[in-house]
N, C-alpha and C positions, 0 to 999 in steps of 0.2 A: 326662440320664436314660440308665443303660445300656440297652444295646440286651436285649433276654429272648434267652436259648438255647436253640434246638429241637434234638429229638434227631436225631440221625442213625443211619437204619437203614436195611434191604435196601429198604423199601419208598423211600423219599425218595432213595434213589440212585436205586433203579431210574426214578421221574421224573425226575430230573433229566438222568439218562443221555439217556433219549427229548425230553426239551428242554418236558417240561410246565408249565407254568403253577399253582402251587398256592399258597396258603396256610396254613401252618404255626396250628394254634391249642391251644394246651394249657389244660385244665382239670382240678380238683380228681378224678381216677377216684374212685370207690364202689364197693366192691366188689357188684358184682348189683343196680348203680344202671341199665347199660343205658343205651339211648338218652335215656330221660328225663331223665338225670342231666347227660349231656353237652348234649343241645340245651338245656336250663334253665342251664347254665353257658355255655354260648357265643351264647345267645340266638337262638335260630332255631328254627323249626318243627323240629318229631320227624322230620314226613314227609321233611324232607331230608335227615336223619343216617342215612346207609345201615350196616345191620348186616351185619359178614360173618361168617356162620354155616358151618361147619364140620361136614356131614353125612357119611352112607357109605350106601350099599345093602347089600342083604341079604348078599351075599358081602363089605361089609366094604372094597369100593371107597369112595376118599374124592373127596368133591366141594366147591365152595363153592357157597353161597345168597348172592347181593346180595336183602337185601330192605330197601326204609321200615324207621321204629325204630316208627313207628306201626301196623306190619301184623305179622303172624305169616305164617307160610310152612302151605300146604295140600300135606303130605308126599305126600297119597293122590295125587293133581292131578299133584304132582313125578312120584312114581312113575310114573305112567302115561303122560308123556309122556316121558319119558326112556326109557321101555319095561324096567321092573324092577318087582319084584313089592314090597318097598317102600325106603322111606328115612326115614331116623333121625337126632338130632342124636348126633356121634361123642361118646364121654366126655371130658371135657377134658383128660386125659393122651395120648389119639391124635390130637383135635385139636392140641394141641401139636407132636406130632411129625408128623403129616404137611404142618401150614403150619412149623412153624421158628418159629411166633409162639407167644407166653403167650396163653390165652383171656383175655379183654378187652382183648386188644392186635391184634387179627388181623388183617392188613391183605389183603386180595386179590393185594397187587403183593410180588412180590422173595421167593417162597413156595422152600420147601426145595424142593419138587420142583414142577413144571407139575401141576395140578389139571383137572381142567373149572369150568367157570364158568359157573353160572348167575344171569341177571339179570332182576328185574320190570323188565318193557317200559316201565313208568311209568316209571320211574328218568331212564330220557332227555328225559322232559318238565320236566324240573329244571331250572332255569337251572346251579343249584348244586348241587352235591353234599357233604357232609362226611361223609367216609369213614376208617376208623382208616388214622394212617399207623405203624404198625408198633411202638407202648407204648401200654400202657396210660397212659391220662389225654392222647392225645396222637391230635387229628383233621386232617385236610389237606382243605381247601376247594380242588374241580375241578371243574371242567367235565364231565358223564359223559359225552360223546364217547369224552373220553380216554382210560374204559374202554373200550370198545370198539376203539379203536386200539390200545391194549397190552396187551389178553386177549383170548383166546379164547372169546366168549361166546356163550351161547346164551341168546335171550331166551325169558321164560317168563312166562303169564299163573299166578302160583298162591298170589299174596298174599290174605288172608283180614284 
């Protein structure tokens, strides 16, 4: 049996750099399939497939959202505790350039430039996490510590 090829990107170096633990899993992407598509293809609960959302504030600063694929993000919530008057999801051509990732591909780790990071505080009750590692159709199974260890996060209650 051949062994499957996973891709290699800024995001899977960047773990492997740091000596993390993951597994590689690819599934059929959809276009505006979303978490649904990928936990039904890889068989695991939604709540585990972390989405990385690609927002800005009102001057147009860009941030990342870790949320569940089962939860939507409460922007007002955000706003307020980050202390901005609000926040938006970016349009998909500035999320592209300020992570370096295609939307539906966007991984949190090995991003063109340092972001802020925000993450639901559940996330770390996860044994598991499957998070994009950096293409579309293509998730990396971790441990979310390891977020924490390799970003700069700020946890946030503001899942809805």
């Amino acid at each position: 049996m051949a062994k499957q090829k996973f891709p290699v990107t800024q995001a899977t170096r960047l773990l492997k750099q740091h000596k993390v633990d993951f597994t590689p899993h690819l599934y059929n992407y959809e276009d505006k399939g979303g978490t649904a598509v990928s936990s039904r293809e890889l068989g695991v609960d939604e709540r585990s497939v972390i989405k990385t959302l690609v927002m800005e504030d009102e001057r147009h600063q860009p941030l990342i959202v870790l949320m569940h694929g089962d939860c939507q993000v409460s922007t007002k919530e955000l706003a307020r505790i980050i202390g901005c008057k609000s926040v938006s999801p970016c349009e998909a051509q500035a999320a592209d350039k300020h992570s370096g990732y295609q939307v539906g591909g966007t991984s949190p780790f090995g991003t063109r430039k340092a972001l802020p990071v925000y993450m639901e505080e559940t996330i770390l009750e996860l044994p598991t996490i499957y998070i994009n590692g950096g293409k579309r159709g293509f998730l990396v199974g971790i441990d979310p510590s390891e977020v924490m260890r390799l970003l700069d996060v700020t946890l946030v209650k503001v899942g809805i």
